[in-house]
C-alpha positions as CSV (number, residue, x, y, z in Angstrom):
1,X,-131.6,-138.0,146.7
2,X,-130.6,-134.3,147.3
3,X,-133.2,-132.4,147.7
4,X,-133.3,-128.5,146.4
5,X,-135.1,-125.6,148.0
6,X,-136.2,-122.7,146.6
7,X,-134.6,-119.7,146.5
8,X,-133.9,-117.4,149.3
9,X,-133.1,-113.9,149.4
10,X,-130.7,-111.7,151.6
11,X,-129.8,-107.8,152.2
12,X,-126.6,-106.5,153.4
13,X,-127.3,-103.2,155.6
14,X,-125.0,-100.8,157.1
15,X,-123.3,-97.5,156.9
16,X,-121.0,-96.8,153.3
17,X,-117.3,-98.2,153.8
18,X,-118.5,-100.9,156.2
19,X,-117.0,-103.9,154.1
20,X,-120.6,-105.0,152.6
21,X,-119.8,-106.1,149.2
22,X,-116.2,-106.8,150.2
23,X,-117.8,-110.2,152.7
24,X,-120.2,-110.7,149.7
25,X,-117.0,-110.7,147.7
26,X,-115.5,-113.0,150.0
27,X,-118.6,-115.9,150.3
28,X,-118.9,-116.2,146.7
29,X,-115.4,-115.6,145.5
30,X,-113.7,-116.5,148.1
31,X,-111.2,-113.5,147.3
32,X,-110.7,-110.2,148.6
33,X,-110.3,-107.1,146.2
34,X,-108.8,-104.3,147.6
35,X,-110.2,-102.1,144.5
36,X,-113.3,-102.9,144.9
37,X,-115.4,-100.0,144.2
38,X,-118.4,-98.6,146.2
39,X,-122.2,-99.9,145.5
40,X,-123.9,-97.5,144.0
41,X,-127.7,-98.3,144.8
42,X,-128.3,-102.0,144.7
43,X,-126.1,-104.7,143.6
44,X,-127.0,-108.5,143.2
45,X,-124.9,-112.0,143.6
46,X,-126.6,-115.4,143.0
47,X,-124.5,-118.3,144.9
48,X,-125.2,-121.8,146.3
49,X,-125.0,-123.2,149.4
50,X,-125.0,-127.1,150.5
51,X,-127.1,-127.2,154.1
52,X,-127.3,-131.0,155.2
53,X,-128.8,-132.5,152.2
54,X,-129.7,-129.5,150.2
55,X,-128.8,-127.1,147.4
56,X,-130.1,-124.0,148.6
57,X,-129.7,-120.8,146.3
58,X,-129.3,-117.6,147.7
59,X,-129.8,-113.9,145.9
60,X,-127.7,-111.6,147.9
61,X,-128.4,-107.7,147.3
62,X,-126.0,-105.4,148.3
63,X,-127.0,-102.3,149.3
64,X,-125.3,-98.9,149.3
65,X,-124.3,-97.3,152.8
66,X,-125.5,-93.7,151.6
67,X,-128.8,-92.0,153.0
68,X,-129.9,-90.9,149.3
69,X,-130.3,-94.6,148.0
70,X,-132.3,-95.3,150.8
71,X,-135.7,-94.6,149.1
72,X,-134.3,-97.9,146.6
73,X,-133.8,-100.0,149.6
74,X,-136.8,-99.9,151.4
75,X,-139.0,-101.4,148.3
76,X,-136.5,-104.8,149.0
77,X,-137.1,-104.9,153.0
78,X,-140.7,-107.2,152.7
79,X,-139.5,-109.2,150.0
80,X,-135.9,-111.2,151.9
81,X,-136.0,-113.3,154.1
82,X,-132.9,-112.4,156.1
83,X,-130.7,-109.9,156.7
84,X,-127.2,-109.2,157.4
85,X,-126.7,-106.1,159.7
86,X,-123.1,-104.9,159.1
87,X,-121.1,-102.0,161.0
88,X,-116.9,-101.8,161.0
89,X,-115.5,-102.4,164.2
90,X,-113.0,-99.6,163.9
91,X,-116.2,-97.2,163.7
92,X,-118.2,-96.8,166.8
93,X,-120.9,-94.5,163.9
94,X,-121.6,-97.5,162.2
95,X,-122.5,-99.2,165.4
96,X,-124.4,-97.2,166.8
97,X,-126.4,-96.6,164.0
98,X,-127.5,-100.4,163.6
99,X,-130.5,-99.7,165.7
100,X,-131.6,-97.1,163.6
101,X,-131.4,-99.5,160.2
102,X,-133.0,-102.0,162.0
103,X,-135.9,-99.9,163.0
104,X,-136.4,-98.7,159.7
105,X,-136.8,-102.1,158.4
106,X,-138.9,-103.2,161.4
107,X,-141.4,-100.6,159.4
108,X,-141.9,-103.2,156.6
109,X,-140.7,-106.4,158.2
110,X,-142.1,-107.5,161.2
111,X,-140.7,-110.8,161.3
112,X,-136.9,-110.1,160.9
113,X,-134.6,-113.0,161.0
114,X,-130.8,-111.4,161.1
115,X,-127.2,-111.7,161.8
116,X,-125.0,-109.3,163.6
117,X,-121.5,-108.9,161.8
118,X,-118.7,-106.9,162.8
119,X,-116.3,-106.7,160.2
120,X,-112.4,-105.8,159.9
121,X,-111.3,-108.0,162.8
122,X,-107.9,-107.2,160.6
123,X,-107.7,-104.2,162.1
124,X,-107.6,-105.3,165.4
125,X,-105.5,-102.6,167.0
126,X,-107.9,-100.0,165.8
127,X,-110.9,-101.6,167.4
128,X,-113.4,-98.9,168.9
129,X,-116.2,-101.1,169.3
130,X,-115.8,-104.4,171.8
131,X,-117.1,-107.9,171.1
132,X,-119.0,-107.7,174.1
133,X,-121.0,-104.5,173.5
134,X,-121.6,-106.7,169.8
135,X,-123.1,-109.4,171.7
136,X,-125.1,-107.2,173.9
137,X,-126.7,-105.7,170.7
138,X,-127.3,-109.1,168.7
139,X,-128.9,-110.4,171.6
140,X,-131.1,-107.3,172.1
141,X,-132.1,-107.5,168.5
142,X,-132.4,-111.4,168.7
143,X,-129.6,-112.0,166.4
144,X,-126.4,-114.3,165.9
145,X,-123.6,-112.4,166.2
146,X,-120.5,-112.8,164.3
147,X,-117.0,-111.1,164.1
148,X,-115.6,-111.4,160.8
149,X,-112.3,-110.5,158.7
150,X,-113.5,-110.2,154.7
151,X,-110.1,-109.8,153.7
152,X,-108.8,-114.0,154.8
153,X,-112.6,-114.8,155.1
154,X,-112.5,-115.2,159.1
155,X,-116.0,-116.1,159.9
156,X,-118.2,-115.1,156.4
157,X,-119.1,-118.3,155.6
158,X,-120.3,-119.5,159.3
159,X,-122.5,-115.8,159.4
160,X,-124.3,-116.9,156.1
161,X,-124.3,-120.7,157.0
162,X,-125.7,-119.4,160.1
163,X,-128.5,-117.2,158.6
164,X,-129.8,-119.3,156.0
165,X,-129.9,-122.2,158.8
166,X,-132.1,-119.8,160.9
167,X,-134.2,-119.2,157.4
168,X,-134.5,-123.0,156.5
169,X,-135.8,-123.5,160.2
170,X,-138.7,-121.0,160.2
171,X,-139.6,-121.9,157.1
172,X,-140.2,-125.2,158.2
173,X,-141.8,-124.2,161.6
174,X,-144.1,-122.1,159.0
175,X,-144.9,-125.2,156.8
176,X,-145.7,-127.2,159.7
177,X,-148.2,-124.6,161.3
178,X,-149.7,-125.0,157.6
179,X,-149.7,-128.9,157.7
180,X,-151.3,-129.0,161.2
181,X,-153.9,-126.2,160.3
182,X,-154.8,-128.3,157.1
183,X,-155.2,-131.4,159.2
184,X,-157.5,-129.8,161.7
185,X,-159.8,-128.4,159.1
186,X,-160.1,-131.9,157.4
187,X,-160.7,-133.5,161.0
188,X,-163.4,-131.3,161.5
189,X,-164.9,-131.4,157.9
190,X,-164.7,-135.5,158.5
191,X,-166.2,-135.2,162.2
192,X,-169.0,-132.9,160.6
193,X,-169.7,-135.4,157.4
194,X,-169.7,-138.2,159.8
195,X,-172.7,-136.7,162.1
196,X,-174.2,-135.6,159.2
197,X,-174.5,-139.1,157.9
198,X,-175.5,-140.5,161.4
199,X,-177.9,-137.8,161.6
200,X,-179.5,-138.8,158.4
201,X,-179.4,-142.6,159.1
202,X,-181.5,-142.1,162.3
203,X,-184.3,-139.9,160.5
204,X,-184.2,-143.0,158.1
205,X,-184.6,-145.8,160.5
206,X,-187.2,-143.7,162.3
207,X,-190.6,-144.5,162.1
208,X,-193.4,-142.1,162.7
């Protein structure tokens, strides 16, 4: 029986012109529209994923590049679960400025689970920013890392895939802390009930 999880929610990050809603375009429509216009403040696509043997929803916000919507986007940073970290790989700004989004959400999320995309692989011949100094970043930051093309879909679904995998797989790490931590406190509740019986079974048999 397929089992279904709750729902998870994602943030796209990364400078205006990027290509954020044009991959969010691609995962859940599987399309690329050329005329698609910029996000202006926050944005939101629902979409389902199959991971193994489960339905898995996702709620995607999409978040504009521009420093005067950031005071919107903060309020959303505690409440995903993962991010996507996007810069164009024909602009060495939105690069280097990944730290510095990163940071900011490190502010009011300590426990950042992420993927590293670098989008427009298309534009190959304009390239300012290698693959390797990508890789060097997403494995400073603890990341995957993924190079992706939003306009044929080269790599989108793998970097979600990917994410909500590393999601599913904390979350379960999380519930089995949980599980153990509620066996131990039964354990000991049963260890102390069980003295407390033998304890009051020797004061009975005693006599004085």
């Amino acid at each position: 029986m397929e089992e279904e999880e709750k729902e998870i929610k994602l943030i796209t990050l990364g400078n205006s012109e990027v290509g954020k809603s044009s991959i969010i375009n691609q995962f859940v429509f599987k399309n690329f529209d050329k005329d698609l216009i910029n996000t202006i403040g926050m944005d939101s696509k629902n979409y389902e994923i199959k991971i193994d043997d489960k339905t898995i929803k996702l709620k995607i916000w999409d978040t504009a590049g521009q420093e005067r919507f950031r005071s919107i986007q903060k309020h959303y940073y505690n409440k995903v679960d993962g991010i996507l970290f996007i810069y164009d790989i024909t602009n060495k700004t939105s690069f280097d400025i990944i730290e510095q989004w990163y940071n900011e959400v490190k502010n009011y999320n300590d426990n950042i689970i992420g993927v590293l995309i670098g989008n427009k692989t298309d534009l190959e011949d304009n390239r300012t920013v290698t693959t390797e100094q990508g890789q060097e970043l997403a494995k400073k930051l603890n990341f995957a890392f993924y190079e992706c093309n939003s306009v044929d879909g080269e790599n989108v679904h793998e970097a979600f895939e990917s994410l909500v995998k590393m999601i599913l797989e904390e979350k379960n790490k999380n519930k089995n802390k949980e599980t153990d931590t509620a066996l131990k406190i039964e354990d000991k509740r049963s260890s102390e009930q069980r003295q407390n019986e033998s304890s009051r079974d020797r004061k009975e048999g005693c006599v004085c």
